[in-house]
MIDREN-562123 format. One record per residue (C-alpha): x, y negated, z. Coordinates in steps of 0.05 Angstrom, whole numbers, plus 5000, padded with zeros to 4 digits. Example, Ala and Ser with C-alpha at 12.3 -4.5 7.8 and 13.67 -1.06 7.14 Angstrom:
MIDREN-562123
524650905156/527350215143/
//
This chain:
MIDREN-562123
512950385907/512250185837/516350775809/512651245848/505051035832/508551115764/511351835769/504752045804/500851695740/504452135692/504552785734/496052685731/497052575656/500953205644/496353635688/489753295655/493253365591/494654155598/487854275613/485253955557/489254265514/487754995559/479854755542/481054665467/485255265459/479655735484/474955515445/478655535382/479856215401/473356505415/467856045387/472655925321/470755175323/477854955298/480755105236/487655215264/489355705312/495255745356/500256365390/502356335451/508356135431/505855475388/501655375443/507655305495/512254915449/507054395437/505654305515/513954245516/513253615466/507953345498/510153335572/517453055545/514252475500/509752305562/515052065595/520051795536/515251575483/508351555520/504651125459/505751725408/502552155455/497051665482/495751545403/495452355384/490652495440/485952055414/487052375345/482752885303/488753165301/489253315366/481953555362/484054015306/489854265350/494654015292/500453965345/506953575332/510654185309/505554285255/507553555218/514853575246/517454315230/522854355182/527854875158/534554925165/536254735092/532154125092/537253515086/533553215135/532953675184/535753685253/536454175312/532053895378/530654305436/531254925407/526954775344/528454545270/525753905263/525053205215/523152495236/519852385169/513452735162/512252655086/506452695037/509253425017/508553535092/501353265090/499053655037/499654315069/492554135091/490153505050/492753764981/487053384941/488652744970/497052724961/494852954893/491252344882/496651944911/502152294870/497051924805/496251284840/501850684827/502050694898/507251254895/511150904835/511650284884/519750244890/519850304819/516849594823/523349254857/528449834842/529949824760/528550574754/523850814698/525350234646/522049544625/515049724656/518249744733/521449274775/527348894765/532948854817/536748214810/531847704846/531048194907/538448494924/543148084880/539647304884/536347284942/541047874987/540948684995/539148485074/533148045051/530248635007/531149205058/526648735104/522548455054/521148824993/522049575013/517949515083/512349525037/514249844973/518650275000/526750564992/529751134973/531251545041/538251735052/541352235099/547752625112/548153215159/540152995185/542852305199/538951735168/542851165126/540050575167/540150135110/534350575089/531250875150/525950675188/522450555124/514050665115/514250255049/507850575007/512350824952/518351104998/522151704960/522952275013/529152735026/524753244998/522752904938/515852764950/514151944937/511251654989/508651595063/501651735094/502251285151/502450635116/494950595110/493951225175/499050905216/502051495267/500251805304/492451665309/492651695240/485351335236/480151305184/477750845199/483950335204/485150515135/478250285116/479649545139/482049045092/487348835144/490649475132/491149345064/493848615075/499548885111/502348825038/497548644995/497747815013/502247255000/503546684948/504947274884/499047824905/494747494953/488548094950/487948025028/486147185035/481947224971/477447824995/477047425063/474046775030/469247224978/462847275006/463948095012/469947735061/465147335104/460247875113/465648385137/467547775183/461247705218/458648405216/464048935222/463349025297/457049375276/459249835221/460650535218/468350645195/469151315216/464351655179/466952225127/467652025062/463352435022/458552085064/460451375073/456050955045/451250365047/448050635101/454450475148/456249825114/453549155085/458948905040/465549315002/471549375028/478349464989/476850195010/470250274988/471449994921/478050284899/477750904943/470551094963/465151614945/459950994940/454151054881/455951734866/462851664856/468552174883/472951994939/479451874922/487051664941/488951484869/487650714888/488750554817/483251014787/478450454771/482649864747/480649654676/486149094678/493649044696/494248364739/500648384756/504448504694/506447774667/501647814616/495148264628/493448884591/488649344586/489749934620/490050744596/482350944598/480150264624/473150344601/472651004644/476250604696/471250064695/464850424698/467350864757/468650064779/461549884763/458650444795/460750154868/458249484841/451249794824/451350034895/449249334911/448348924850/443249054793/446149164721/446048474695/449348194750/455248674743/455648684664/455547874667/461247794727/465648304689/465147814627/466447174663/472547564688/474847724628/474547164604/478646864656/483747474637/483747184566/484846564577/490746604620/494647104562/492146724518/492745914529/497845984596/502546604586/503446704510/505445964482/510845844549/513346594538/514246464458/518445794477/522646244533/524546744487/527446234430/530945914484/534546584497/534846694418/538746034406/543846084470/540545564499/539345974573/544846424592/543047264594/543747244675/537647254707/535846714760/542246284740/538345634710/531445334745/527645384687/528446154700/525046104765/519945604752/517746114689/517046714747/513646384800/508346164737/506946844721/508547244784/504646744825/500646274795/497946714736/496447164784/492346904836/488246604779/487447344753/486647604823/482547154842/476947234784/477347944796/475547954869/470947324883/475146864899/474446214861/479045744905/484446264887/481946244816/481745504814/486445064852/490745704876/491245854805/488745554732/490144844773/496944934783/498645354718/495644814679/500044314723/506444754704/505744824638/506744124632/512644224673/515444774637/514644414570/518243814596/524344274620/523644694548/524443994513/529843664557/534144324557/533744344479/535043594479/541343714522/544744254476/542844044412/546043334438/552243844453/552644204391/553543414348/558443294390/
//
């Protein structure tokens, strides 16, 4: 009985489902209310996909439905044609076809935004656990060689992403399913859409929420999501969002639709005059999670583009003296935490004292978790509101392990000068 209320279920959903899409067609056709338009032929091989995922995959298609896309008549064939050259691509019933759906893809109709992107550090993001451009991007050993290549393909790269192999359209499976922010593409282009637009609703709005950016952006060594959560823009999201507008179009979201920021609204937003954009990096004045902080290219543009979302809300004094009592914060840290431990690291490398392995001694851990977590909640924490971060999340415990560190500078010096009378 079960199996046929089932079977009857899905047979409704087909049917309802082809006259939908018979409804939207016409009027794409003759009242030109879409922007893409469909032959015959797209038409039927869409309806094909559609009645086959029903059955197989029915979220994809329950999510699509409910999708502009859907509304726009973007069809699955539009995202998931391929050609035949493509190393990804793959023959399915009677089509050329590829599982990965990449910003290239995307920018057949959202060019301005996977430009942005291509700018943004999001799309340098493997760089940042992968040693590939040099001193300024990630380092390797801690992730695949210390801790285990397993660890990293289900730790590090499921959020900033791997570098997508295939052979003959199969997918290395070491490196595939991957949606990692950064991800390089068979085709070359860095990084994937549905990270923040998950598929295949591919909302707005869900990209909007801060819980879509602390998919990756939380933790003990970035913890953005927690210390937006206890800021006071946090608690008013909390208790209001029901009631805000997330779908609204961005050259038009604004204040009107909202009571607080968002990650989105100030890193991505057209807030206070600004322009919308995907280059999430566009405003930073700072680098907070380099082991020591730096200014960064154009930062004073950056920070008044910054400022301008702040003046959305907040007059001109208030901005002008929070950006100081951040910077401060910012200078203290290089200055009194970072600088003097970093100076006594390097002449214990100089003299012999630690070997050139990396992650072979404590000490060598103990140094990283001090700048690549405690330094930078502190930092991250000043920067977004967050003064339990700033405090006893951060200055607290990097004033705590200085002392430390000093202690295990001292003995190890102790130890091999001891060796070296001998």
């Amino acid at each position: 009985m079960n199996t046929e209320v089932k079977s009857q279920k899905i047979k409704v959903k087909i049917f309802l489902f082809c006259l939908l899409f018979s409804v939207l067609c016409h009027l794409a056709f003759s009242n030109n209310v879409f922007a893409i338009k469909k032959t015959r032929e797209e038409i039927d091989t869409a309806k094909r996909c559609v009645l086959c995922h029903t059955q197989i995959s029915p979220g994809i298609i329950n999510d699509w439905e409910r999708s502009n896309h859907a509304k726009a008549l973007v069809t699955c064939i539009d995202c998931h044609q391929a050609d035949i050259t493509d190393t990804d691509a793959k023959k399915h019933e009677g089509m050329i076809i590829s599982a990965i759906v990449s910003p290239k893809d995307c920018s057949r109709c959202h060019p301005k935004q996977v430009m942005e992107f291509n700018e943004s550090l999001h799309s340098k993001a493997v760089s940042f656990v992968q040693n590939l451009e040099g001193d300024r991007a990630g380092d390797d050993t801690l992730a695949y060689k210390i801790e285990g290549k397993a660890a990293a393909v289900m730790g590090c790269e499921k959020c900033h992403g791997t570098i997508v192999k295939v052979k003959n359209g199969i997918f290395d499976k070491d490196t595939w399913p991957n949606t990692g922010i950064g991800r390089v593409n068979p085709d070359g282009s860095k990084g994937a859409c549905t990270t923040c637009h998950t598929r295949h609703l591919f909302s707005i709005a869900e990209a909007r929420t801060p819980e879509a950016c602390g998919t990756c952006h939380m933790g003990p060594d970035h913890p953005q999501y927690e210390i937006y959560m206890e800021s006071k823009h946090g608690v008013i999201y909390s208790s209001e969002k029901q009631k805000w507008n997330m779908d609204v179009a961005s050259s038009s979201w604004d204040t009107r639709y909202f009571r607080a920021p968002t990650c989105a609204i100030c890193h991505m937003s057209g807030i206070g005059g600004l322009e919308p954009t995907h280059n999430v990096s566009d405003r930073l004045s700072w680098e907070l999670e380099w082991p020591m902080s730096e200014r960064t290219n154009d930062w004073k543009g950056k920070r008044e583009k910054m400022q301008m979302a702040c003046l959305s809300c907040h007059s001109k004094n208030w901005v002008e003296g929070y950006y100081q009592q951040f910077d401060n914060a910012i200078t203290l840290y290089n200055e009194e935490y970072y600088k003097p431990i970093k100076k006594e690291m390097d002449e214990l490398y100089k003299l012999g004292y630690l070997t050139k392995d990396k992650f072979d001694e404590e000490i060598e851990f103990k140094f990283f978790e001090y700048w690549h977590h405690e330094g930078r909640r502190a930092r991250m924490g000043a920067s977004m509101m967050g003064p339990d971060y700033t405090q006893w999340h951060g200055f607290y415990k990097l004033a705590r392990n200085r002392l430390e560190l000093k202690r295990m500078i001292k003995e190890i010096r102790e130890r091999k000068e001891a060796k070296r009378e001998e």
